[in-house]
C-alpha positions as CSV (number, residue, x, y, z in Angstrom):
1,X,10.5,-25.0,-30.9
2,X,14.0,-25.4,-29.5
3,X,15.3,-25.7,-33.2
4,X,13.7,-22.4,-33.8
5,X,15.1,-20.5,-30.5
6,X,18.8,-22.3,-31.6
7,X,18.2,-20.6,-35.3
8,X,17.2,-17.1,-33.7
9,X,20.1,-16.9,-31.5
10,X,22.7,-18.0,-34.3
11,X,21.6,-16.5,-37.5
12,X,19.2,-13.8,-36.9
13,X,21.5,-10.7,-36.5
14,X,18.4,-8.2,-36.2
15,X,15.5,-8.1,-33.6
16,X,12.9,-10.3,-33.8
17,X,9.8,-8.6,-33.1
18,X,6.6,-10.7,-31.5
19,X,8.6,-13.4,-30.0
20,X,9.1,-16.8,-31.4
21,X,6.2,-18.2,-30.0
22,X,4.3,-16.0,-33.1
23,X,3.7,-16.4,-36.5
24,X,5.0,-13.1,-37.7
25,X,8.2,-13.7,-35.1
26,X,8.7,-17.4,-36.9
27,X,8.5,-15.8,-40.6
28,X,11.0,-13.3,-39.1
29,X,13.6,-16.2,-37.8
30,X,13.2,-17.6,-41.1
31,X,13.3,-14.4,-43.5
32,X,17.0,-13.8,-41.5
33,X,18.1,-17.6,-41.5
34,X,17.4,-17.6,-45.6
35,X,19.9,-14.4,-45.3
36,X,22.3,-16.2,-43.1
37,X,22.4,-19.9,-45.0
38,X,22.7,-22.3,-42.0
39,X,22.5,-26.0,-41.6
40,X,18.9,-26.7,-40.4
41,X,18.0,-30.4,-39.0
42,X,14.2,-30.5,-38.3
43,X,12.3,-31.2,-41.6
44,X,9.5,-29.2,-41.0
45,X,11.8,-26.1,-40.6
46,X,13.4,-27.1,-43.8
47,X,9.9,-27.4,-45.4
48,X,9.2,-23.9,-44.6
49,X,12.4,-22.0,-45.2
50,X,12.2,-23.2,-48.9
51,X,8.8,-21.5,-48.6
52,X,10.6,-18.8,-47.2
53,X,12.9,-18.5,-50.1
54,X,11.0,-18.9,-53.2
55,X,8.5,-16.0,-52.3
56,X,10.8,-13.3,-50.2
57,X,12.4,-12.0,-53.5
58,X,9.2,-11.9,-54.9
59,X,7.8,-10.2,-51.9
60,X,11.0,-7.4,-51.7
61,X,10.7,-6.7,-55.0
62,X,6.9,-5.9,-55.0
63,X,7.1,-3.8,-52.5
64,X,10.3,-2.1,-53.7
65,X,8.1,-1.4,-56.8
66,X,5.2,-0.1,-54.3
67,X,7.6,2.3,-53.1
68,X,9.1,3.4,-56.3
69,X,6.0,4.1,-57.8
70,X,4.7,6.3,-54.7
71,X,7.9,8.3,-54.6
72,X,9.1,7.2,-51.2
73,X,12.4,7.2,-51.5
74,X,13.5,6.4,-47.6
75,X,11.3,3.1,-48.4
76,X,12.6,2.5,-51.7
77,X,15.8,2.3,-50.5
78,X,15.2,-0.2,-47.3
79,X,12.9,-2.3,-49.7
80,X,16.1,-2.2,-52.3
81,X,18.4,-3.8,-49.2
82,X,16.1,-6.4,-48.9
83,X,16.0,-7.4,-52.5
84,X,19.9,-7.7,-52.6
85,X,20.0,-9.5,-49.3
86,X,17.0,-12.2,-50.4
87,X,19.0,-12.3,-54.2
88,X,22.6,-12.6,-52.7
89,X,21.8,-13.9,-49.5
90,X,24.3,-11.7,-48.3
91,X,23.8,-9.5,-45.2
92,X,24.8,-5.2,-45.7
93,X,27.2,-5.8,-43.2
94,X,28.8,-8.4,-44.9
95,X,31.8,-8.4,-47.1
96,X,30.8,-7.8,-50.6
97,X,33.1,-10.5,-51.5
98,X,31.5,-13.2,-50.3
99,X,29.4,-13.4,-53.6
100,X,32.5,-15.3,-54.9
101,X,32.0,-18.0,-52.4
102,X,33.4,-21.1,-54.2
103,X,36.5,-18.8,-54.7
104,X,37.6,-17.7,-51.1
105,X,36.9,-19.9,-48.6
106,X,34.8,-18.8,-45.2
107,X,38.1,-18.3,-42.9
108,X,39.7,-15.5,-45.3
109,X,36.3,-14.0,-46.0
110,X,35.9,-13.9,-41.9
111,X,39.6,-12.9,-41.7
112,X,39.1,-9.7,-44.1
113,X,35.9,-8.6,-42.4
114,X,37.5,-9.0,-38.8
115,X,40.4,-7.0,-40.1
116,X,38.3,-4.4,-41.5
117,X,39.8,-5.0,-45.4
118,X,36.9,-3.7,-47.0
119,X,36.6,-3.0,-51.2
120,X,37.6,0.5,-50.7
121,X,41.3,-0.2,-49.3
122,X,41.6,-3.4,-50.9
123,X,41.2,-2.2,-54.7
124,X,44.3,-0.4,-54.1
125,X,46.4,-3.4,-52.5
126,X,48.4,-5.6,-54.6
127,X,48.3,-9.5,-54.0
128,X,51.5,-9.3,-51.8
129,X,49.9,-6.3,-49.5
130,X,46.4,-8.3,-49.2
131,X,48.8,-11.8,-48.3
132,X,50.4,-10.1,-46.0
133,X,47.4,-8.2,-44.1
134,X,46.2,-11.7,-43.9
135,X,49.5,-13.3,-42.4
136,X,48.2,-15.6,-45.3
137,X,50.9,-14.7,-48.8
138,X,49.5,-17.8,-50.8
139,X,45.5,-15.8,-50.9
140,X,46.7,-12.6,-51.8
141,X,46.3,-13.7,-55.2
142,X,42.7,-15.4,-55.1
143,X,41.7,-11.9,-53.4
144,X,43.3,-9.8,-55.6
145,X,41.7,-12.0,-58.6
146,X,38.4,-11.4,-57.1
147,X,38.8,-8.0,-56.7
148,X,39.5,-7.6,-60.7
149,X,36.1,-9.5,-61.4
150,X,34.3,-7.9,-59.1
151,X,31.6,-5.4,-60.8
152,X,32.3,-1.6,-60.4
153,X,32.1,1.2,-63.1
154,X,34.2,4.2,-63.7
155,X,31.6,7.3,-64.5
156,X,33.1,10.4,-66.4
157,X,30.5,13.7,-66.7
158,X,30.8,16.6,-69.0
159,X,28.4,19.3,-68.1
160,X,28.3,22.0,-70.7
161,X,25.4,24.8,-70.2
162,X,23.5,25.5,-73.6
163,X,20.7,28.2,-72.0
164,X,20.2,29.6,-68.2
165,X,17.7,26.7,-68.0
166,X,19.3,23.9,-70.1
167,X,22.2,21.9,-69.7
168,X,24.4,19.5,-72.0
169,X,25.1,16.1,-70.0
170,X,27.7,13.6,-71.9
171,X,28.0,10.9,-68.9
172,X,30.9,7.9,-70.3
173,X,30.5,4.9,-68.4
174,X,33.2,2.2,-68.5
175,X,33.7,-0.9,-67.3
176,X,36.5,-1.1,-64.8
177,X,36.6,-5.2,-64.3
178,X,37.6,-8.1,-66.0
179,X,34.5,-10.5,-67.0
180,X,35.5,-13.9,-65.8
181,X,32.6,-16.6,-66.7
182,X,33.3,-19.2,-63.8
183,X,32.4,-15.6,-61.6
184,X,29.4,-14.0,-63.3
């Protein structure tokens, strides 16, 4: 139990509702600590957060499909967080980059996040601009690498009206990163 109360207060970054003591508050701490990825040093903890982690996908995912297919769209999107959390086991609040974890290493990741270099303002930067927001010039260019390989599309619409009820839709979609194997 001390393991568990040590694992709530360092990974969990949401509320943890029933207490520990619980069996819905434990599936809680361990649903968040999957999320988090920390170093866990009881076996039977260990035991139950791989448990944890080969069904909570599964679980998001059905109930993202619940959702979908009852048309609540408030839901669907919640459920759809949690499917990208459990896949990526990456928080919302977290920097999208940290997907490209063998990349960067933890302190830049930390350092951009602290600094509030989020995707928007960095896809601008060059290499030189991120270095130098990081008072770090040698990972401008692993950033700025990332940055290119990181997945984002550029959408171009052309709406053309045919009657008073129809309209033409020509959407181009284009792909505006470089594919890198070792990152996808």
């Amino acid at each position: 139990m001390p393991e568990l109360e040590a694992l709530a207060r360092s990974c969990c970054p949401y509320e943890i509702k029933g207490g520990i003591e619980s069996k819905t508050g434990k599936i809680n701490i361990l649903l968040q600590a999957f999320v988090s990825k920390p170093r866990l040093e009881s076996f039977s903890l260990i035991a139950d957060l791989m448990y944890v982690s080969a069904n909570a996908g599964r679980i998001a995912r059905a109930l993202h499909e619940i959702c979908l297919k009852r048309g609540w769209s408030g839901m669907a999107e919640t459920t759809l967080q949690f499917c990208k959390c459990f896949e990526l086991q990456l928080w919302p609040h977290q920097h999208p980059l940290r997907q490209f974890a063998g990349l960067l290493s933890p302190e830049l990741l930390y350092k951009m996040e602290d600094r509030g270099l989020w995707m928007e303002s960095l896809v601008d930067m060059s290499a030189t601009d991120i270095g130098a927001w990081l008072r770090h010039p040698a990972a401008g260019g692993k950033i700025r690498d990332a940055i290119d390989s990181f997945p984002s599309l550029g959408l171009e619409a052309h709406l053309q009206p045919i009657t008073r009820t129809v309209l033409r839709v020509q959407l181009l979609i284009k792909s505006e990163f470089r594919w890198k194997d070792r990152n996808h």
